[in-house]
N, C-alpha and C positions, 0 to 999 in steps of 0.2 A: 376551643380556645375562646378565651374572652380579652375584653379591653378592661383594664380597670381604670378610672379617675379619681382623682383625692383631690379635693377642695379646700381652700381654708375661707371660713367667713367669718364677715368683721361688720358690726356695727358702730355708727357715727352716734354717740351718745349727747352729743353736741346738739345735732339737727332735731330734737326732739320737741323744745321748745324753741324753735327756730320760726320766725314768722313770713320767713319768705323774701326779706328786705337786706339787701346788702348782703354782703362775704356767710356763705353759711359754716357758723361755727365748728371745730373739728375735733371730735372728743373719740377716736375709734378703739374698741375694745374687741380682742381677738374672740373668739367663740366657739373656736372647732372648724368641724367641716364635714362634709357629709362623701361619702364612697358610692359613686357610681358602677357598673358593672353592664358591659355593653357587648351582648355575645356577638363572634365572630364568624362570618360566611367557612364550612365547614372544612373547605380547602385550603390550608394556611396564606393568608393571603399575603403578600408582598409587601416592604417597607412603603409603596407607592401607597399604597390601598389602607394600610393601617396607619399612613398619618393623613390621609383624607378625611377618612373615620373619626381620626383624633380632633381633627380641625371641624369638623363638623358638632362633633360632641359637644366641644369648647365651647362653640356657640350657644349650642341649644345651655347650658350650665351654669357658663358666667352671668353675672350680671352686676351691675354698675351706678349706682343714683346716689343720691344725697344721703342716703338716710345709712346704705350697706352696702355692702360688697361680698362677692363669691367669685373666685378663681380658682383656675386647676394650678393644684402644687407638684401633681407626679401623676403619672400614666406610665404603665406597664400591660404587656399581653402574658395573661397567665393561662394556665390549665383550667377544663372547667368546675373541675371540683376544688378553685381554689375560694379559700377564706379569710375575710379582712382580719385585720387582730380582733377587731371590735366581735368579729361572728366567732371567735374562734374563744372568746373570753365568757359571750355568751353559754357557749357549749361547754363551758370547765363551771361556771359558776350556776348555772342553772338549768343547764343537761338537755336545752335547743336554743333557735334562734328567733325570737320573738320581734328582732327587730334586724330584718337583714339589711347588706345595701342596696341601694335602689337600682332598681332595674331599668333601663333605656333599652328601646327596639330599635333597630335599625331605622325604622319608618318612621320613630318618634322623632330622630335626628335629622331627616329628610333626607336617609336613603333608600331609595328603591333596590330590592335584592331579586 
């Protein structure tokens, strides 16, 4: 079993020529998002344990400034041979996966397993 996360990120088109002075201008334009994929201890672990996990992901993923933004938009526990749309379109239109989603380690998140 794995975690999966979906993010959506957005840039402030605004802050670009922004000089640091007063209200920073707000021009945000959506951009996508990128799919995380964060395997699971091999024991199905408990709703306790996989929103610790979630909540720790979250952290390590989001992020927040002037300029952009990244949030999780959905998390799910899948099988491990499971595939985004994105890997799965890959695999229909060019026969692998040249760009899969990114992978997080338990330790990258800051948990010890």
């Amino acid at each position: 079993m794995k975690l999966h996360l979906q993010t959506q990120y957005k840039e402030n088109y605004g802050a670009h020529n922004w000089d640091g002075e007063g209200e920073c201008p707000q021009r945000w334009k959506f951009k996508g998002g990128i799919d995380y994929m964060i395997p699971l201890p091999y024991d199905m672990p408990s709703k306790g344990l996989i929103q610790m996990i979630t909540e720790l992901a979250v952290v390590h993923v989001e992020r927040k400034n002037y300029y952009c933004e990244e949030y999780v938009i959905h998390w799910e526990v899948v099988p491990d041979d499971y595939l985004t749309y994105e890997e799965k379109q890959q695999l229909e239109w060019e026969g692998c996966i040249e760009h899969p989603a990114r992978r997080l380690t338990l330790q990258e998140i800051g948990m010890a397993v």
